[in-house]
Structure formats: C-alpha cells, structure tokens
N, C-alpha and C positions, 0 to 999 in steps of 0.2 A: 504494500500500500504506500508505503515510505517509502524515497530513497535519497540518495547524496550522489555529490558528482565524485567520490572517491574515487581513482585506479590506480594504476602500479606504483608510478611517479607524483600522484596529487594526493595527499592524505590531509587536507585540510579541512576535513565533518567528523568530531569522535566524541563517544560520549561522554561525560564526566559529572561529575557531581555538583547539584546546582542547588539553592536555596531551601527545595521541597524533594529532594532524590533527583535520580538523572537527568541530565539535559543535553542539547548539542551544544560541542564548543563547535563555530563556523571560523577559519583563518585565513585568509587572505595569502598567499605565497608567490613569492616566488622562484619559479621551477628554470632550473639549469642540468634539464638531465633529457639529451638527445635535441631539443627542442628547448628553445630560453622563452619563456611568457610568463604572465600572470595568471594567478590561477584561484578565484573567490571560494572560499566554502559555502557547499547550498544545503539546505534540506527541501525535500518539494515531495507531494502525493504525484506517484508515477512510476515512470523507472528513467536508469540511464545506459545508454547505449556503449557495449564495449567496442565498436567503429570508433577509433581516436580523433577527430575532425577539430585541431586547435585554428583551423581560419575561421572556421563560422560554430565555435563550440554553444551554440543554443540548437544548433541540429543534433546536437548528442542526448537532448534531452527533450522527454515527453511528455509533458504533461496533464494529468490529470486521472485519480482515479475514481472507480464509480460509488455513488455517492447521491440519495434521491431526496433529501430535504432541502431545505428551503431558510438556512437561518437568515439572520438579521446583522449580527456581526461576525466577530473574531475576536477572543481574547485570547492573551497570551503573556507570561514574565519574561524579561530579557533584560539583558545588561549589555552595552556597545563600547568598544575603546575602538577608537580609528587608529590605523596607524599613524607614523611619523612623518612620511612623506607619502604622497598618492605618486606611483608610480604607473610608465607602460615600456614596453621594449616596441625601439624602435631604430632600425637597421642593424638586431642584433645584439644593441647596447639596452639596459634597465637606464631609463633616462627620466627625469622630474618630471612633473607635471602641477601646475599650478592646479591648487584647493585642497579641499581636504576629503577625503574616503566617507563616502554613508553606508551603510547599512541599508538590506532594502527587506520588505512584507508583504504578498500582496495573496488576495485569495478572489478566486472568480468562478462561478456556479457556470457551468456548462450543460447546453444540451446538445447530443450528440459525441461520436466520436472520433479521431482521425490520428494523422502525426501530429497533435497538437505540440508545439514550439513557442507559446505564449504568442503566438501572432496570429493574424486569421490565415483561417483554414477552409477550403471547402465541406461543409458536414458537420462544423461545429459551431454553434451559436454561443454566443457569450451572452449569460441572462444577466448576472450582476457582478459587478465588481467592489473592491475593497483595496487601498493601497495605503502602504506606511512608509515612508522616507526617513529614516534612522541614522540619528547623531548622538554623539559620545551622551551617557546614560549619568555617569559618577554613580556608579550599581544600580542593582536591581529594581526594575519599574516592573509595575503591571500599567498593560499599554489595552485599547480594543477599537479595532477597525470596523468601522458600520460600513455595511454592503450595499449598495446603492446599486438597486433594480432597473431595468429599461425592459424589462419583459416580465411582469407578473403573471401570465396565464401558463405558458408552456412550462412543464415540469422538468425541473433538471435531470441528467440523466450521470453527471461526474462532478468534482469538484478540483479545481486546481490549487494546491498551497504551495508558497513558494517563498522561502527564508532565504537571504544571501549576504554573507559578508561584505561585498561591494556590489553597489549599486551599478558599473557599470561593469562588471564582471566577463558580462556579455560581448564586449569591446577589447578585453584585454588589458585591464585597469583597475590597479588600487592599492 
C-alpha cells in the first residue's frame, strides 16, 4: 500500500523512532555512486519502479492506491530541518542554488486508474486535492491538510499520498 523511492544506491526513507512509536525519517542526499544527482526521500500510497530513470525520476513512481472514501482532510505529526545549502548537479558538479529546501504533502482522491505520475493521465480523474508546503518545524507539529473537492458526485476509486523531503525532488534539487 506504502512505498519509498528506496534502491541500491538511494536509502534516504527509514524508519525510526518518532514522538508516538515509528515514523519515517525522509533525507535529502546526495548520490555519487555511478550517476552524481540529488536524490529526496518520499513516502507515497503506490509502488516504485525498479527501471532506474534518474532524467525524469517521477516516471519511477506511481501513484496511488485503492482507497473508496471520501475524507475531508489529512492529518499528520512531522518535524522538518532543511538543509544547509539547496543544492543541484549541474555538468557533473553538486553546485549552489539560491533559497532554501521545503519539504512537501500532498494527498489527492482519485477516480480511476493508470500510470499515474502525479500528473494527468488518461483514465484518471483527480476528484480532490490537499497540499502542504513544509519549512523548518523547531520539532514536532501536528499539521492537517483540508481536501478541496471539484467533483463531489463520482466516487473515488484510489487515493494518492505523497510525503517528500524536497519539494523539488522531482527536478533534481535540494
């Protein structure tokens, strides 16, 4: 139902001990092993694909699993430190980047199913959305994201959730 972009060389999603019992630590890295990139830690409802695709890594991941209610929000505890510098590799080099690292949240009721890649898809309807934009915390918050409908009659048929150490992860950055 769960998964993390975890694989041989990215270990940046592991559990560890949070406030209330386990939780995920998400970390941000980066990788100098065959391939130099950024590489975010996620947790998201789905799976991820062992095909390695570091140009467009949002194609390695799919999400949403099935899921037929209808809630209102998202809660959840969390605690964010951004790093020191936001970082991307570029011609090769880990080189600066002006601002600072967010954290990201987001949960979205679907109907239908396909490759979903958080972006539309043929066959999937996006019924409601929920997003969190996540800065440094000074510890543990309880945070709750309301889901804002554009489809109240069709029934969902998945749900997408999707935790990430940086926000532009997706890019290659953080």
């Amino acid at each position: 139902y769960w998964s993390t972009a975890n694989n041989f060389f990215v270990q940046g999603t592991h559990p560890v001990d949070g406030p209330n019992g386990l939780c995920a630590e998400m970390v941000t890295k980066k990788v100098d092993f065959v391939y130099r990139t950024i590489a975010a830690g996620a947790v998201f409802t789905g799976n991820f694909s062992t095909y390695i695709n570091l140009d467009n890594p949002k194609q390695m991941t799919f999400f949403g699993s099935r899921f037929v209610q209808r809630p209102k929000s998202m809660t959840f505890k969390m605690s964010y430190k951004a790093g020191d510098q936001l970082q991307k590799v570029e011609n090769g080099k880990f080189v600066d980047v002006t601002g600072k690292d967010q954290g990201q949240a987001w949960i979205e009721l679907l109907e239908g199913y396909g490759d979903y890649h958080g972006e539309p898809v043929n066959g999937v309807k996006v019924l409601g959305r929920g997003e969190l934009t996540i800065d440094d915390t000074n510890g543990w918050i309880e945070v709750t994201v309301p889901i804002n409908y554009t489809d109240m009659i069709t029934p969902p048929t998945h749900i997408a959730i999707v935790f990430t150490s940086s926000i532009r992860g997706d890019y290659l950055e953080g």
